[in-house]
C-alpha positions as protocol buffer text, in pm:
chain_id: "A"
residue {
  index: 1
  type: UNK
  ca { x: 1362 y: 5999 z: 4383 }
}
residue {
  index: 2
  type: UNK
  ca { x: 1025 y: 5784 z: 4281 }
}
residue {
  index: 3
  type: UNK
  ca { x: 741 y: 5913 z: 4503 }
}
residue {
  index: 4
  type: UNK
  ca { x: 461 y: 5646 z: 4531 }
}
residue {
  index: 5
  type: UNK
  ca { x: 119 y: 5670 z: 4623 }
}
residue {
  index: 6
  type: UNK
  ca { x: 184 y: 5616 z: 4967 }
}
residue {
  index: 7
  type: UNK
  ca { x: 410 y: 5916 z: 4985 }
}
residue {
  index: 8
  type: UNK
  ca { x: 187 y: 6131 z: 4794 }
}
residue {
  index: 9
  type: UNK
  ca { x: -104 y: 6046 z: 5063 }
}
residue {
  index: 10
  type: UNK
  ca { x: 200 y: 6120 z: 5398 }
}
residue {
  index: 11
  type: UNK
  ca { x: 360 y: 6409 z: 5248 }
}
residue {
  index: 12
  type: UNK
  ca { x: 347 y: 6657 z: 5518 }
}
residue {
  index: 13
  type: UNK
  ca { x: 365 y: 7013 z: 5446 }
}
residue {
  index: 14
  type: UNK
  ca { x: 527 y: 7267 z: 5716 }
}
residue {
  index: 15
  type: UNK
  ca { x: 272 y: 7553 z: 5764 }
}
residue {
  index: 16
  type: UNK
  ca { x: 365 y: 7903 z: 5747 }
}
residue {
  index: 17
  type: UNK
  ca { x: 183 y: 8198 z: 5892 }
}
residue {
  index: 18
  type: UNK
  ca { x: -51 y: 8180 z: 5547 }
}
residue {
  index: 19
  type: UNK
  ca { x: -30 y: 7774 z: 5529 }
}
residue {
  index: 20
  type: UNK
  ca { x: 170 y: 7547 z: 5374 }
}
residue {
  index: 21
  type: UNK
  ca { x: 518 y: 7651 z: 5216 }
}
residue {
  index: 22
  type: UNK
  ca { x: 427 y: 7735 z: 4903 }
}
residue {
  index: 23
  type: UNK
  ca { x: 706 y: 7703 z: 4721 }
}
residue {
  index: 24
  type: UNK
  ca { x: 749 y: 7330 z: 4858 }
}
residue {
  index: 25
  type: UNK
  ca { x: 402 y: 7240 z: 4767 }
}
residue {
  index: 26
  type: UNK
  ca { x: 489 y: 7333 z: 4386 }
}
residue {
  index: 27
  type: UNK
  ca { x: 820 y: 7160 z: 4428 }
}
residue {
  index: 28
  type: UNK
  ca { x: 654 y: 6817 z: 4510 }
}
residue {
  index: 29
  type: UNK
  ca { x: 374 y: 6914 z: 4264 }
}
residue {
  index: 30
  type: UNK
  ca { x: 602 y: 6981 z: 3972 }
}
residue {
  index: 31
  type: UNK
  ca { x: 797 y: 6645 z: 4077 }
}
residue {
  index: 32
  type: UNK
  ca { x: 478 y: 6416 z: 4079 }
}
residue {
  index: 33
  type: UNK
  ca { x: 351 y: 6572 z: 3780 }
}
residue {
  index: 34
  type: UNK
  ca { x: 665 y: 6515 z: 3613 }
}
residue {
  index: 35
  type: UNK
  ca { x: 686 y: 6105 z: 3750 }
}
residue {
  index: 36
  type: UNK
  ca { x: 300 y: 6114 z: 3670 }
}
residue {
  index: 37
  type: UNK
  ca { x: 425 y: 6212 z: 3293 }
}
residue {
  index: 38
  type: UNK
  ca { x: 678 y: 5977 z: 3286 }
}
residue {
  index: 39
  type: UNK
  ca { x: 446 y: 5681 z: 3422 }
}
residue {
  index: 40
  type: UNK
  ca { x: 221 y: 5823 z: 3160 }
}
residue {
  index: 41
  type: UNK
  ca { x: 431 y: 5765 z: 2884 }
}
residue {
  index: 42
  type: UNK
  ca { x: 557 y: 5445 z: 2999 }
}
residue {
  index: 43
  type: UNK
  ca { x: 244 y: 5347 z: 3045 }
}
residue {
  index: 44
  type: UNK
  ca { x: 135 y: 5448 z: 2652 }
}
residue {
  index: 45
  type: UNK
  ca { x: 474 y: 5257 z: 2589 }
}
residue {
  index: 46
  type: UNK
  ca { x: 344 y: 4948 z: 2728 }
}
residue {
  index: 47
  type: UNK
  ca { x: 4 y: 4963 z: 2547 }
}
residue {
  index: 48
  type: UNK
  ca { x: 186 y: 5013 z: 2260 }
}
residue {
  index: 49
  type: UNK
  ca { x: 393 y: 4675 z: 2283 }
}
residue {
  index: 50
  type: UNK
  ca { x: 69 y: 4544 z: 2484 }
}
residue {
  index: 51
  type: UNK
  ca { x: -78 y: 4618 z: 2113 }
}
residue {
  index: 52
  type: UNK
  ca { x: 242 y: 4482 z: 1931 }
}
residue {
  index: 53
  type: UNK
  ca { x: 267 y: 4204 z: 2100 }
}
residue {
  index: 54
  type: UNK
  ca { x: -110 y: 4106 z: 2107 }
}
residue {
  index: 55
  type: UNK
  ca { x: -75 y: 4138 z: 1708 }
}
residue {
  index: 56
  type: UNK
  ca { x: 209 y: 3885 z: 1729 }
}
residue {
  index: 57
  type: UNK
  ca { x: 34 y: 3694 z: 1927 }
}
residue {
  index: 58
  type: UNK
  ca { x: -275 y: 3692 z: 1692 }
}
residue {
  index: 59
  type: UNK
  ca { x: -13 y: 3598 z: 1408 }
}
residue {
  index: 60
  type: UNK
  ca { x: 139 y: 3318 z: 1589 }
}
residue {
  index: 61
  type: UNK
  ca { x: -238 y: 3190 z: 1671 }
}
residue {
  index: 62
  type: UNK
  ca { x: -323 y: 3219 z: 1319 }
}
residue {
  index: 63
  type: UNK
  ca { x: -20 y: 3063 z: 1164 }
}
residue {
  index: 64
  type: UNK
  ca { x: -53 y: 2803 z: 1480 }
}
residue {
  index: 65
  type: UNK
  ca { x: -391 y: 2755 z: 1367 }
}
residue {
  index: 66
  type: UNK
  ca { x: -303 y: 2715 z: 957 }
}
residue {
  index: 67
  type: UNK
  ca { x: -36 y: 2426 z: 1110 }
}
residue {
  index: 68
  type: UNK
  ca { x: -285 y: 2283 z: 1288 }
}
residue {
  index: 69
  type: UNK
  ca { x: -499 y: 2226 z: 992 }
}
residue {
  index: 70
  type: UNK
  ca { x: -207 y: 2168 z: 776 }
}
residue {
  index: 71
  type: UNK
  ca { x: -114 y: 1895 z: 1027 }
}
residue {
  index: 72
  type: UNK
  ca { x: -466 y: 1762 z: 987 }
}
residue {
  index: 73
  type: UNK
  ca { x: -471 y: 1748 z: 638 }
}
residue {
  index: 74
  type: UNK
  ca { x: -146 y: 1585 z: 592 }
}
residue {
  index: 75
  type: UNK
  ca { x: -234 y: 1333 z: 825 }
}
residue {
  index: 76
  type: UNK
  ca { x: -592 y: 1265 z: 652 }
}
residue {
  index: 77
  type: UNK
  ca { x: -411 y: 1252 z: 322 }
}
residue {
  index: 78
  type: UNK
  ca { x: -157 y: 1006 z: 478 }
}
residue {
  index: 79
  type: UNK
  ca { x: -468 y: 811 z: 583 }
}
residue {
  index: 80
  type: UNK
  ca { x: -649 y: 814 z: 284 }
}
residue {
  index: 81
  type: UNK
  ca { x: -325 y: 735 z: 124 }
}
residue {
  index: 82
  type: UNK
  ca { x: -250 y: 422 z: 359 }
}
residue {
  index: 83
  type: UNK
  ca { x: -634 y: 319 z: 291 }
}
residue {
  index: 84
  type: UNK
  ca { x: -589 y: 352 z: -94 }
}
residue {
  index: 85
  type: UNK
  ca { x: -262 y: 169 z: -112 }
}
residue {
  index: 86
  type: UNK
  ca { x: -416 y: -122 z: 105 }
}
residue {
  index: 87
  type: UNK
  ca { x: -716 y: -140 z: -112 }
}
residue {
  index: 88
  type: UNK
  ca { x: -457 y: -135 z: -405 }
}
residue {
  index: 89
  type: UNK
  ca { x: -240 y: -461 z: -238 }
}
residue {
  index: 90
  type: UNK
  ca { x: -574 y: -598 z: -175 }
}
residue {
  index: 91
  type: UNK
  ca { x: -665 y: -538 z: -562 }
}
residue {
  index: 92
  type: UNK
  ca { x: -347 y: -676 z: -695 }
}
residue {
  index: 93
  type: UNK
  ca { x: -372 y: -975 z: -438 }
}
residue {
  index: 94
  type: UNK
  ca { x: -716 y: -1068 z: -563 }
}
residue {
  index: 95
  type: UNK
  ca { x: -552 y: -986 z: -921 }
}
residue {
  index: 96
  type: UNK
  ca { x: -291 y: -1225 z: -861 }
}
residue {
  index: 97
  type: UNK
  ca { x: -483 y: -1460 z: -689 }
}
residue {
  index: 98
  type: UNK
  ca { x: -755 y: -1483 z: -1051 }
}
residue {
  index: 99
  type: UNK
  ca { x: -449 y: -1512 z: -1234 }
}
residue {
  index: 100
  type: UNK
  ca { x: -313 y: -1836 z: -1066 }
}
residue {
  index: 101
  type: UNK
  ca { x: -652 y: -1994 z: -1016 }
}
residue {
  index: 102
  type: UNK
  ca { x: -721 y: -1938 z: -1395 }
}
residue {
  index: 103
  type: UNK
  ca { x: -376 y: -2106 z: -1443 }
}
residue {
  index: 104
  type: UNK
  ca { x: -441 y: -2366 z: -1247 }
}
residue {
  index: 105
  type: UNK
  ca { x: -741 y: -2419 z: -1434 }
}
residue {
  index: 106
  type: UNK
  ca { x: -561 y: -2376 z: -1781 }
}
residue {
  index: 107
  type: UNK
  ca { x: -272 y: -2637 z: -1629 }
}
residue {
  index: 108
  type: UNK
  ca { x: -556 y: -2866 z: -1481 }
}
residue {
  index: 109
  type: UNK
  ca { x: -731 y: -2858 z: -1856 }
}
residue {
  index: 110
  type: UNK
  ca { x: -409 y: -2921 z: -2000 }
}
residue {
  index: 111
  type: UNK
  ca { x: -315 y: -3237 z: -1738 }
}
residue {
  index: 112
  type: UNK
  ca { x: -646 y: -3387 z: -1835 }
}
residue {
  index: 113
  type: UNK
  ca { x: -608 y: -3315 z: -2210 }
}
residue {
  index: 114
  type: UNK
  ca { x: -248 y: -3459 z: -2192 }
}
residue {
  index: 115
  type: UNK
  ca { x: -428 y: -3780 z: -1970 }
}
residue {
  index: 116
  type: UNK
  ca { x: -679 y: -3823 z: -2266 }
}
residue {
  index: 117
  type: UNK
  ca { x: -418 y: -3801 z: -2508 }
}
residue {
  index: 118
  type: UNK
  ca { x: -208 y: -4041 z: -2324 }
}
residue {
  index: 119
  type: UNK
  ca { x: -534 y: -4301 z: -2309 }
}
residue {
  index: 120
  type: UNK
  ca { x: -605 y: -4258 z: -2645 }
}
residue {
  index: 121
  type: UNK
  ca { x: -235 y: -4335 z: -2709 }
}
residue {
  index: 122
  type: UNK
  ca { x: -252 y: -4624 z: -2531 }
}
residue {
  index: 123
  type: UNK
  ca { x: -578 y: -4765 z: -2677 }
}
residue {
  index: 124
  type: UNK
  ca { x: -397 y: -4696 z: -3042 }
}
residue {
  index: 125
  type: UNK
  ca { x: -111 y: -4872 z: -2935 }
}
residue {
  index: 126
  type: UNK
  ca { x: -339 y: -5180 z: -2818 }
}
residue {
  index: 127
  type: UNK
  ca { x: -496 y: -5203 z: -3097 }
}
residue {
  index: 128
  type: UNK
  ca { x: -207 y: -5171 z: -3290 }
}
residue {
  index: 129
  type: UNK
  ca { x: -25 y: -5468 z: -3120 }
}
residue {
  index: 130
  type: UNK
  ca { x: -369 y: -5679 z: -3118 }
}
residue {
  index: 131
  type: UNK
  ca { x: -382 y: -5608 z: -3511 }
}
residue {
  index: 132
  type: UNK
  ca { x: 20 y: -5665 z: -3531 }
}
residue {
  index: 133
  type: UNK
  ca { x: -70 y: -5981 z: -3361 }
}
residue {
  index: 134
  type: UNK
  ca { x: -320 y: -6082 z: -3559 }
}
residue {
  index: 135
  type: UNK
  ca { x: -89 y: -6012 z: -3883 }
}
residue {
  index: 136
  type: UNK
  ca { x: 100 y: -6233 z: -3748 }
}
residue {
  index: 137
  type: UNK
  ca { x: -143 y: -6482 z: -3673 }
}
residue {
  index: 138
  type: UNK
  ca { x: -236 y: -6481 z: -4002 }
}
residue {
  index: 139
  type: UNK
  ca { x: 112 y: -6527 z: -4189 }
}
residue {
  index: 140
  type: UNK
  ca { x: 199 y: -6789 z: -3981 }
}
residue {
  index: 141
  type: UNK
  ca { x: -170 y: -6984 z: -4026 }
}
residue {
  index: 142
  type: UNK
  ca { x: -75 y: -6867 z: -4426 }
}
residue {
  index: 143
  type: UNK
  ca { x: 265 y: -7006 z: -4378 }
}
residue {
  index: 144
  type: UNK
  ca { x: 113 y: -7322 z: -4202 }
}
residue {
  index: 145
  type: UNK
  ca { x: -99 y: -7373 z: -4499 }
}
residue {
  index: 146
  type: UNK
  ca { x: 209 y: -7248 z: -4775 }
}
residue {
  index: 147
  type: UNK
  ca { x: 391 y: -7523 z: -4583 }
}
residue {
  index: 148
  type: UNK
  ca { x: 132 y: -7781 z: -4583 }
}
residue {
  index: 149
  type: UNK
  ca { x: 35 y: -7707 z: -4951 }
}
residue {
  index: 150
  type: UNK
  ca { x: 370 y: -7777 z: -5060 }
}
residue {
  index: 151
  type: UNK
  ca { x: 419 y: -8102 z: -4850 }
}
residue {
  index: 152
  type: UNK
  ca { x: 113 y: -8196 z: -5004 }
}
residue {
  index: 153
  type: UNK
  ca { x: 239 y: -8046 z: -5400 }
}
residue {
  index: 154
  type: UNK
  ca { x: 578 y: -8299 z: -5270 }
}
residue {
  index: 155
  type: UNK
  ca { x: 314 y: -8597 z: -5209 }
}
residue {
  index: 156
  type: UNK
  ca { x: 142 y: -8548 z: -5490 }
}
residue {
  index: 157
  type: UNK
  ca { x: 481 y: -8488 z: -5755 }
}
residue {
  index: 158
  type: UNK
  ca { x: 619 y: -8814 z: -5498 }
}
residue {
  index: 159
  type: UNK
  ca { x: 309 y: -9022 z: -5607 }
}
residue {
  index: 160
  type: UNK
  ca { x: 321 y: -8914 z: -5950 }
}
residue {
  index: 161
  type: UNK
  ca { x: 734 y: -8968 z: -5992 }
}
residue {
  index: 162
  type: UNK
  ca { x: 621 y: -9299 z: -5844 }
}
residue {
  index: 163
  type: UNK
  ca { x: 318 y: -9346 z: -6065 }
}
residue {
  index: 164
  type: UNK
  ca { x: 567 y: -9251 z: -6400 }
}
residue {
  index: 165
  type: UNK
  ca { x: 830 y: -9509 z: -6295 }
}
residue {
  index: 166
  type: UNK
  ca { x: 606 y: -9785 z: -6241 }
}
């Protein structure tokens, strides 16, 4: 039987012609001192897994803590990571971008170069045909004047054939 402390303050004793039964007052004596023991080492029992446990606990809140932070860091390193890689892109981008506007430049140079090459080209060939022309003009004035010296070589060997037989 558990006596509480509500039964320890009604307990009644019977009197006997000296007081209280004696032998009942060490009865419930010895059997509260024994629960009282008990309770007593329960109760070191539960501050001793009170103690345990509040070391666990401290464990877990450490190691909770150490996630935390390891949480943290991971997820400034994935930001500093994101940051880097997009300055990187951006980098390469503006890389890229250089790259074609210098070769647009190059092709533009090239375009104009091939243009001028084209003109000059051109003028040669002009000037070709205006001197091929003028070749020609000049052979066929030659062979106007080839033509008319020999007419005139006929006249002349005409009149003299005509000047012999006369």
């Amino acid at each position: 039987m558990r006596i509480s402390a509500l039964d320890i303050q009604r307990q009644k004793f019977q009197t006997a012609l000296r007081g209280f039964d004696q032998d009942e007052v060490r009865n419930f004596l010895t059997t509260v001192a024994e629960q009282m023991e008990e309770l007593s080492r329960q109760n070191d029992q539960f501050k001793q897994e009170i103690d345990r446990l509040r070391e666990l606990l401290s464990d877990y809140e450490e190691r909770d803590k150490i996630l935390k932070n390891t949480l943290v860091t991971a997820q400034k390193t994935s930001e500093s990571m994101a940051v880097n890689a997009k300055k990187e892109a951006d980098l390469i981008v503006k890389e890229a971008e250089f790259r074609a506007i210098k070769m647009m430049e190059h092709a533009q140079s090239q375009v104009l170069k091939i243009q001028k090459d084209m003109l000059d080209l051109r003028l040669q060939r002009k000037a070709l045909q205006d001197k091929i022309q003028t070749s020609m003009q000049i052979m066929e004035k030659m062979l106007e004047y080839q033509k008319e010296e020999e007419k005139a070589a006929e006249k002349i060997m005409y009149y003299a054939k005509a000047q012999e037989t006369k």
